[in-house]
Backbone as CSV, one residue per row, in Angstrom:
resi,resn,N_x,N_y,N_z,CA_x,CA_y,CA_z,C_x,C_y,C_z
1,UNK,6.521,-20.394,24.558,7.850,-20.693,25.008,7.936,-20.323,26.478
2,UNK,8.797,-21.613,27.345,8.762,-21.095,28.882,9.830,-20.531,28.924
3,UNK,9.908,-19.535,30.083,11.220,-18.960,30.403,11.574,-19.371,31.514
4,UNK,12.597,-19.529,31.567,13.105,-19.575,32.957,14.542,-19.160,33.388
5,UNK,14.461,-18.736,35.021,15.966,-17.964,34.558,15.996,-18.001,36.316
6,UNK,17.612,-18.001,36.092,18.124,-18.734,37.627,18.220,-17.429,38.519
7,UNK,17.790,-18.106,39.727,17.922,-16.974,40.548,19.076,-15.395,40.532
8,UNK,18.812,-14.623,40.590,20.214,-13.813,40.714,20.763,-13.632,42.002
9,UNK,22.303,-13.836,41.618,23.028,-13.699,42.583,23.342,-12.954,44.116
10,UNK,22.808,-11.783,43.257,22.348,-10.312,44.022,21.511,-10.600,45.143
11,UNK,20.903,-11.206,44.610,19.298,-11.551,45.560,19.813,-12.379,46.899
12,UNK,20.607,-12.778,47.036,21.533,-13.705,48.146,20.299,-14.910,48.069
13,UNK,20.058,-15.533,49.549,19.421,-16.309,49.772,18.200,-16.078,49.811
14,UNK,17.500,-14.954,49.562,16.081,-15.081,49.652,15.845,-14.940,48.337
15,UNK,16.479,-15.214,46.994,16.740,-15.699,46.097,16.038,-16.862,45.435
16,UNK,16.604,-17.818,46.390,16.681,-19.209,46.270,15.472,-20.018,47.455
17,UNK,14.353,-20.604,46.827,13.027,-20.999,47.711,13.583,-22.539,46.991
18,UNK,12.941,-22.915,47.893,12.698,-25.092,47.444,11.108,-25.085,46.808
19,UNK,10.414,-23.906,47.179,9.278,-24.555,46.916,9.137,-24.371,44.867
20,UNK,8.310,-25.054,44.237,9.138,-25.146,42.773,7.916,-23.848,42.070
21,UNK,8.368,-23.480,41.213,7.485,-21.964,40.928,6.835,-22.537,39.832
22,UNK,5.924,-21.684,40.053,4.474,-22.116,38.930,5.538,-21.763,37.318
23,UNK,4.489,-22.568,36.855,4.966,-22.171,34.871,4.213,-20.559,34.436
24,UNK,5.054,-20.019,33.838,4.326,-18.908,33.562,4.712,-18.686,32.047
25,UNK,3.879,-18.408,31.414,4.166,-17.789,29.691,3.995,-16.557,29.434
26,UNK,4.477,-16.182,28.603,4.608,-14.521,28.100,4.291,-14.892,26.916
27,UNK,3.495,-14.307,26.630,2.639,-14.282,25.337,2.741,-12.614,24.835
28,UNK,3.701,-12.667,23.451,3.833,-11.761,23.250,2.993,-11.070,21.783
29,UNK,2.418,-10.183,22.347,1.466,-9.251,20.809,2.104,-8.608,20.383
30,UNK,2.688,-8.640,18.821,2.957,-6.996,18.409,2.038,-6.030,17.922
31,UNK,2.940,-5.129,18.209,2.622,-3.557,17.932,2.021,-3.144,16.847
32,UNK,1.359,-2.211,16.776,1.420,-1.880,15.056,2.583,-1.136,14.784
33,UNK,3.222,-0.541,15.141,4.585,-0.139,14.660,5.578,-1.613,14.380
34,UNK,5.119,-2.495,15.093,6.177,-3.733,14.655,5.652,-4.641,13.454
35,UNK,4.368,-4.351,13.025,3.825,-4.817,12.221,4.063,-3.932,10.935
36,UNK,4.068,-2.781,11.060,4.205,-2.028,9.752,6.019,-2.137,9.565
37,UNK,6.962,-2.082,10.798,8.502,-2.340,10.553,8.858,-4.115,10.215
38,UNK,8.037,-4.357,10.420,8.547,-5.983,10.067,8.739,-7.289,11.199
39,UNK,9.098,-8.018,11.349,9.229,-8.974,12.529,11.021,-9.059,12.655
40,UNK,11.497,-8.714,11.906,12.386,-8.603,12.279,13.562,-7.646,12.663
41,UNK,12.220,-6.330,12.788,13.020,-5.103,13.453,13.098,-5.135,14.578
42,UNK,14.041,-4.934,15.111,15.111,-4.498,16.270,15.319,-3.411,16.586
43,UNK,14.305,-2.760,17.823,13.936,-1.230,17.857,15.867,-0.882,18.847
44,UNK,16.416,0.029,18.155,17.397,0.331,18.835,17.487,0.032,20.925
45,UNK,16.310,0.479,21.433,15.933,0.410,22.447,14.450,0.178,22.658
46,UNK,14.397,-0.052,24.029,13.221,-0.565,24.569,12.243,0.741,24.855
47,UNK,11.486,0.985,24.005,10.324,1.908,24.639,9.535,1.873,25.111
48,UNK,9.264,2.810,26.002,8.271,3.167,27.268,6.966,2.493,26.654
49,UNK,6.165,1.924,27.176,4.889,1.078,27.078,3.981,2.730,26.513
50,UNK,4.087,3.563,27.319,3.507,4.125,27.346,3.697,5.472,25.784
51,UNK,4.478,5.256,25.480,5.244,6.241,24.514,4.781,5.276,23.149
52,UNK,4.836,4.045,23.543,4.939,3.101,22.262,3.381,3.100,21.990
53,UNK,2.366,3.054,22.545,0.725,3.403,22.809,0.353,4.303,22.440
54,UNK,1.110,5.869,22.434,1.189,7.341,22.071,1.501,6.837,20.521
55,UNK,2.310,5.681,20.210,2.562,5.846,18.777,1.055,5.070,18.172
56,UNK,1.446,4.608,18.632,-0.637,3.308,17.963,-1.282,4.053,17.752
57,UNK,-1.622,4.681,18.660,-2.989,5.038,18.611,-2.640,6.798,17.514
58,UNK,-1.470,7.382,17.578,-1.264,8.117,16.566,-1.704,7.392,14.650
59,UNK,-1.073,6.110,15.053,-1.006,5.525,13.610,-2.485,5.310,13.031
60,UNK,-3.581,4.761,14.191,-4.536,4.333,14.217,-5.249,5.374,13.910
61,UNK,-4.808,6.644,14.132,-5.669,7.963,14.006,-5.585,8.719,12.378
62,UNK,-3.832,7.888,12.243,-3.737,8.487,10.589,-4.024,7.761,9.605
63,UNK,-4.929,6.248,10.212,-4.952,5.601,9.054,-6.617,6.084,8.985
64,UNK,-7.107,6.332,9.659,-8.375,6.821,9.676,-8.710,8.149,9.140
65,UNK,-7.771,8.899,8.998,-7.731,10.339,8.530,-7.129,9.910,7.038
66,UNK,-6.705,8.925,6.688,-6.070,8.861,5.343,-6.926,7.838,4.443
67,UNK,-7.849,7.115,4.931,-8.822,6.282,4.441,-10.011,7.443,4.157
68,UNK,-10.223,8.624,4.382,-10.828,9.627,4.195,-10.467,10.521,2.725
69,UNK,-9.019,10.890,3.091,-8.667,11.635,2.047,-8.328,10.943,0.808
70,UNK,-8.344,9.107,1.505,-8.027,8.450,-0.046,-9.655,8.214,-0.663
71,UNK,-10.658,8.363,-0.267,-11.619,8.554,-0.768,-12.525,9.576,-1.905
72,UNK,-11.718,10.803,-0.635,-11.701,11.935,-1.845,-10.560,12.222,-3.034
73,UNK,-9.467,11.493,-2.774,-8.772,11.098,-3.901,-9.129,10.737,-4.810
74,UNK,-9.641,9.220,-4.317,-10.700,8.262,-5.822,-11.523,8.761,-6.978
75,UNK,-12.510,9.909,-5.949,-13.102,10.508,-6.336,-12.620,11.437,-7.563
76,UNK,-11.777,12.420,-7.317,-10.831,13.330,-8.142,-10.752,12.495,-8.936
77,UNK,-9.675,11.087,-8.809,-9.315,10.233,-10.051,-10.666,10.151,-10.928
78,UNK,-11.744,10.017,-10.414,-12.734,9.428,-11.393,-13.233,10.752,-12.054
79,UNK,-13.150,11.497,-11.486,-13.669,12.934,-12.304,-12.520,13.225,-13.853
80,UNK,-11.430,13.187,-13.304,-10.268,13.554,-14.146,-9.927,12.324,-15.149
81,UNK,-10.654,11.626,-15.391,-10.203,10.416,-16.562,-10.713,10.938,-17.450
82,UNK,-11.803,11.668,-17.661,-12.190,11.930,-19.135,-11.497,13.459,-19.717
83,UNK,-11.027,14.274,-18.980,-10.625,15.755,-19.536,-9.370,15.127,-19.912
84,UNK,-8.527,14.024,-19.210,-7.251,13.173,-19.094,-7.004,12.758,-20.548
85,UNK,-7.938,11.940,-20.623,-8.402,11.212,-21.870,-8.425,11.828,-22.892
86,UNK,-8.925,12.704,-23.213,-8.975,13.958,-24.502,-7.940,14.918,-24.423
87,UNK,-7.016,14.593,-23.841,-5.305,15.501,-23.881,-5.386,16.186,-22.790
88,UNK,-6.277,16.728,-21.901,-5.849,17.652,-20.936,-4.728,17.610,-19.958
89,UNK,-3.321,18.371,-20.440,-2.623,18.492,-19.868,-2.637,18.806,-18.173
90,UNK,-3.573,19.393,-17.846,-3.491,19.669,-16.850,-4.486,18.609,-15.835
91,UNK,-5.347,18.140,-15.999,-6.063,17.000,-15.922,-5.330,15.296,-15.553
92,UNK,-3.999,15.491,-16.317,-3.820,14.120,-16.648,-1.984,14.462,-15.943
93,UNK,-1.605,15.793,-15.401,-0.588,16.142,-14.199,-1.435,15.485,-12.850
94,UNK,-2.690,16.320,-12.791,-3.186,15.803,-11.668,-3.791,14.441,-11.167
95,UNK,-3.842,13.842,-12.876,-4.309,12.501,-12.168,-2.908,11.463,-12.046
96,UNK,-1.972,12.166,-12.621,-0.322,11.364,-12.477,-0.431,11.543,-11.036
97,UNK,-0.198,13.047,-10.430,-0.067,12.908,-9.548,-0.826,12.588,-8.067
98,UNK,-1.709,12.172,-8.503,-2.702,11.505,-6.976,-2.367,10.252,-7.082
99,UNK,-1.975,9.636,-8.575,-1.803,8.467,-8.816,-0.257,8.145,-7.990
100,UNK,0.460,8.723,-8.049,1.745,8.941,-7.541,1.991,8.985,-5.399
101,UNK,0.996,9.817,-5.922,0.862,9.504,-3.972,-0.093,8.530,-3.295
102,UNK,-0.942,8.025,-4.149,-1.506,6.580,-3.570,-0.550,5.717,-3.559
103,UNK,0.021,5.479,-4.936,1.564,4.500,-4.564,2.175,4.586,-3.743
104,UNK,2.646,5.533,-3.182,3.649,5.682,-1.802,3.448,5.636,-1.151
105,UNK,1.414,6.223,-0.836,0.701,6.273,0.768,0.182,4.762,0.948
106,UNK,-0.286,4.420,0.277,-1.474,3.399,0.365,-1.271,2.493,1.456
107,UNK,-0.818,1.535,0.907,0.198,0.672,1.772,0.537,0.910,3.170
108,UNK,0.740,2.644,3.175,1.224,2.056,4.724,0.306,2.563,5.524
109,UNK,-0.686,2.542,4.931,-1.746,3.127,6.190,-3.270,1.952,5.409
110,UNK,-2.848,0.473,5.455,-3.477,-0.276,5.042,-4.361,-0.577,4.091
111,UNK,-3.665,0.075,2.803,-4.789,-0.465,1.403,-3.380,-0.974,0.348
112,UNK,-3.015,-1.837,0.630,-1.926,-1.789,-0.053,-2.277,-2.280,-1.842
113,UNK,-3.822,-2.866,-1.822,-3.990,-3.257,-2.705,-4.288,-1.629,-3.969
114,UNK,-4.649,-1.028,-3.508,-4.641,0.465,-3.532,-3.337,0.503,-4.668
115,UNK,-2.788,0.719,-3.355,-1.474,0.621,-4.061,-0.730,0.628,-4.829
116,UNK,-1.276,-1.192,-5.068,-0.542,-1.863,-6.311,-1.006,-1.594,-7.974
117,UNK,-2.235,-0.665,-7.431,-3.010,-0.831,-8.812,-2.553,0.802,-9.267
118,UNK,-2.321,1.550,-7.847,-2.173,2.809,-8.673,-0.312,2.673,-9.490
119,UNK,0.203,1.785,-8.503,1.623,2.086,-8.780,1.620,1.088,-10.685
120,UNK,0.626,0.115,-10.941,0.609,-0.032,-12.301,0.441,1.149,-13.090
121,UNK,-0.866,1.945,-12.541,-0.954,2.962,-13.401,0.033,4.039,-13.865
122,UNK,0.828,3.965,-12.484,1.926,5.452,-12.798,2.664,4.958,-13.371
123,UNK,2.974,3.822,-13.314,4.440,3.015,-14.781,3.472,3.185,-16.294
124,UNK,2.334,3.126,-16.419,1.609,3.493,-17.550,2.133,4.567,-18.132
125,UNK,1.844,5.429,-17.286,1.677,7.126,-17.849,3.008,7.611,-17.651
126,UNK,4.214,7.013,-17.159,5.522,7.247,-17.251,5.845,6.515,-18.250
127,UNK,5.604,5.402,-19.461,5.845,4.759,-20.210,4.778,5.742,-21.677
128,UNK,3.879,5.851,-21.157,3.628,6.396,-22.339,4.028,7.595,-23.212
129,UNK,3.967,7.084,-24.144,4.789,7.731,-25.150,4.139,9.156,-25.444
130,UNK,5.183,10.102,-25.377,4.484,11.756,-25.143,2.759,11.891,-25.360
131,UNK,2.874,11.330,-23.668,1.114,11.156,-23.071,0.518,10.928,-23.881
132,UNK,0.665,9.770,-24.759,-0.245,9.477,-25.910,-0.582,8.274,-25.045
133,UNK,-2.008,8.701,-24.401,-3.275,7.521,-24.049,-4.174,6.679,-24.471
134,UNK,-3.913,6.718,-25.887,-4.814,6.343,-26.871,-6.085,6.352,-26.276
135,UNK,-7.349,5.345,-26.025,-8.457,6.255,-25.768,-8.703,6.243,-24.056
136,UNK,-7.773,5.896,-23.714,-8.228,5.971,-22.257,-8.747,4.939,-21.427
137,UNK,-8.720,3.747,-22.377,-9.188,2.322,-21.576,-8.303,2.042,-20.403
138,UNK,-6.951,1.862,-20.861,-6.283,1.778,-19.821,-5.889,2.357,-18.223
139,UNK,-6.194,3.844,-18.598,-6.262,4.687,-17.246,-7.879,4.265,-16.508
140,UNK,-8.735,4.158,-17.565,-10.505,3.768,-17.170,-10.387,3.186,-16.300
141,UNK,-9.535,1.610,-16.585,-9.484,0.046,-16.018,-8.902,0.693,-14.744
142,UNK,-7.740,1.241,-14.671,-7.043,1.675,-13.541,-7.557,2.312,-12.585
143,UNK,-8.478,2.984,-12.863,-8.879,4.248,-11.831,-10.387,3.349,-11.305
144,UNK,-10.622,2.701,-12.408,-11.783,1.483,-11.917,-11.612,0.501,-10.642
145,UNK,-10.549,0.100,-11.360,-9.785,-1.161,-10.005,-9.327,-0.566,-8.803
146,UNK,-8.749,0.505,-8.725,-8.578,1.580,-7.847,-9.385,1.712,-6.770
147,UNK,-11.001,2.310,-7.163,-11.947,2.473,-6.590,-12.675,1.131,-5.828
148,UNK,-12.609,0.159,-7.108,-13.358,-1.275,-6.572,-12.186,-2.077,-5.106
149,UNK,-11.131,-1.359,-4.689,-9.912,-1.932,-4.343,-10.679,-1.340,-2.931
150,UNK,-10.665,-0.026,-2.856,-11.084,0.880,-1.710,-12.314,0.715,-1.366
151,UNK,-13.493,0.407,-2.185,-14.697,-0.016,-1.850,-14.856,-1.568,-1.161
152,UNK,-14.304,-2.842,-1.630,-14.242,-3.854,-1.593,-12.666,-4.752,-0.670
153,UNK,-12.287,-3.846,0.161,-11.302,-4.233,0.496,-10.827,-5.557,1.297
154,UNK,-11.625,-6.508,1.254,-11.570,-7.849,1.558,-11.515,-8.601,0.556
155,UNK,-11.207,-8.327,-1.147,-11.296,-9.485,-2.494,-10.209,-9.871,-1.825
156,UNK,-10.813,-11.259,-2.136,-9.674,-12.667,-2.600,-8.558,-11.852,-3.079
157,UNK,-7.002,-12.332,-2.902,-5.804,-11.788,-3.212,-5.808,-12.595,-4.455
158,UNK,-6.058,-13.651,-4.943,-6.090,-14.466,-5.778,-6.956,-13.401,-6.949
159,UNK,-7.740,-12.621,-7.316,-8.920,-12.049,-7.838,-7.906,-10.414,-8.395
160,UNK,-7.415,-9.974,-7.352,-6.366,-8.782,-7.052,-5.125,-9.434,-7.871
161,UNK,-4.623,-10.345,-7.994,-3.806,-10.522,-8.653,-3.991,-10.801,-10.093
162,UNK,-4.931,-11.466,-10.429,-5.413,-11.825,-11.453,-5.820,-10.585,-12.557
163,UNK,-6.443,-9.171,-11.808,-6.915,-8.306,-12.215,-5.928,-7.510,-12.327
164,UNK,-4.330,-7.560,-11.447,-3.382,-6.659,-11.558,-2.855,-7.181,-13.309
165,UNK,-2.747,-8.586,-13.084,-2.510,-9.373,-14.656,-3.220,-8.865,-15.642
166,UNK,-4.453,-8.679,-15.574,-5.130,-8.407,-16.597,-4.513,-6.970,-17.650
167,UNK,-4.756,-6.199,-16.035,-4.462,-4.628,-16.324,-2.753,-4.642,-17.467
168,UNK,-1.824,-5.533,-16.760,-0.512,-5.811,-17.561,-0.782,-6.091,-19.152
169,UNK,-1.294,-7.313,-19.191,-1.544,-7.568,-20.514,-2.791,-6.414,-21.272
170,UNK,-3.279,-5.947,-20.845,-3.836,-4.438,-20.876,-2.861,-3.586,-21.853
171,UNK,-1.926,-3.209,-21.027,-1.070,-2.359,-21.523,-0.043,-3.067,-22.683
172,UNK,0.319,-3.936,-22.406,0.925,-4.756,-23.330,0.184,-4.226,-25.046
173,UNK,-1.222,-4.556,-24.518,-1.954,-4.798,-26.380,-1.933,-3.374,-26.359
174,UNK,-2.060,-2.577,-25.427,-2.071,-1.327,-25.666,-0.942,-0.495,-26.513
175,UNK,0.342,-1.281,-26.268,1.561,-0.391,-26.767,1.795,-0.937,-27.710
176,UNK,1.395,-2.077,-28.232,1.330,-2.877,-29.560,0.896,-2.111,-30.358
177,UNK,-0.692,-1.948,-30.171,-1.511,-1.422,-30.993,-1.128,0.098,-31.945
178,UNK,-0.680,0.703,-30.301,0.293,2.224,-30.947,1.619,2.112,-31.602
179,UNK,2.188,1.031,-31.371,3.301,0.802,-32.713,2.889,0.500,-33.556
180,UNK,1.721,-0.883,-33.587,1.952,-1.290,-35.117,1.193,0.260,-36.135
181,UNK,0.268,0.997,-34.960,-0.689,2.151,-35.752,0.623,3.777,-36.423
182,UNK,1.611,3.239,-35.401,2.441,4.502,-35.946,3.683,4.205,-36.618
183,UNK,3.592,2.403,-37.422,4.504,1.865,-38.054,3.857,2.192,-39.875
184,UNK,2.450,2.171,-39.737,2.274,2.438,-41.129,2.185,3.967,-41.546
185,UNK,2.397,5.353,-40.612,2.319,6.636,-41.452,3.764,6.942,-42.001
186,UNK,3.266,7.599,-42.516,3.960,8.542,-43.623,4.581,9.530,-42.644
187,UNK,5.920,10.069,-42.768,6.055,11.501,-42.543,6.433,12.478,-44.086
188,UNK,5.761,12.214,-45.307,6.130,13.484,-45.606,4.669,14.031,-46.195
């Protein structure tokens, strides 16, 4: 887009030339702060070039420090599925909760696919019925896709979606299975 914009007034006559001014374009890049706020944020004010650079390269520094600790996250997750799995209360707090802060972190420090798979998992284990995991396939798949998400972070979105589906209908047969299994006991 050209701009153009009429002399100012202020400027009196040396303002105003005959000779006709070159075309010039402004080609504008955003930020990563305008990329993580959206395209259609509207920073209250105009910040210093230089202040706004202090923020990048901050962001750039925490996504690099957080692609680290989400590694050793993964890790934890994959250790803690099996003590999880066999009731460990305390095992299956801590894997809620890493699961809980990948959902919230992921995303904004670029794994959003991360993300999406942990934030399936934590609707799992908030749905399940007094932490009854039955055998643990479902957290398996989760903490699987998880890892393959962070290792492989260029799949097809098409592949990521398909596998977020899977994981759904996952849980689906999963909560079936524990009704129809706790529709035939006895309580006396």
């Amino acid at each position: 887009m050209v701009e153009r914009r009429s002399p100012s007034r202020l400027a009196g006559s040396e303002g105003i030339s005959d000779t006709p001014r070159p075309e010039v374009r402004f080609i504008r890049v955003p930020s990563i702060a305008e990329r993580k706020l959206g395209t259609d944020y509207v920073a209250p004010m105009r910040l210093d070039p230089r202040v706004l650079e202090q923020m990048q390269s901050t962001i750039r520094d925490l996504e690099a420090k957080y692609a680290d600790a989400l590694k050793s996250q993964v890790a934890m997750l994959q250790v803690l599925v099996e003590p999880a799995r066999k009731g460990d209360a305390d095992a299956r707090e801590r894997l809620y909760a890493l699961s809980h802060d990948m959902r919230g972190l992921a995303g904004t420090f670029g794994h959003a696919i991360v993300g999406q798979f942990a934030d399936s998992l934590c609707r799992y284990i908030e749905k399940a019925k007094d932490g009854d995991w039955g055998d643990g396939t479902v957290v398996s798949f989760h903490v699987d896709a998880i890892r393959d998400a962070l290792e492989n972070p260029g799949t097809d979105p098409a592949i990521t979606m398909e596998t977020l589906n899977a994981l759904d209908r996952l849980i689906g047969a999963s909560g079936k299975k524990h009704n129809a299994g706790g529709a035939g006991r006895s309580t006396g």
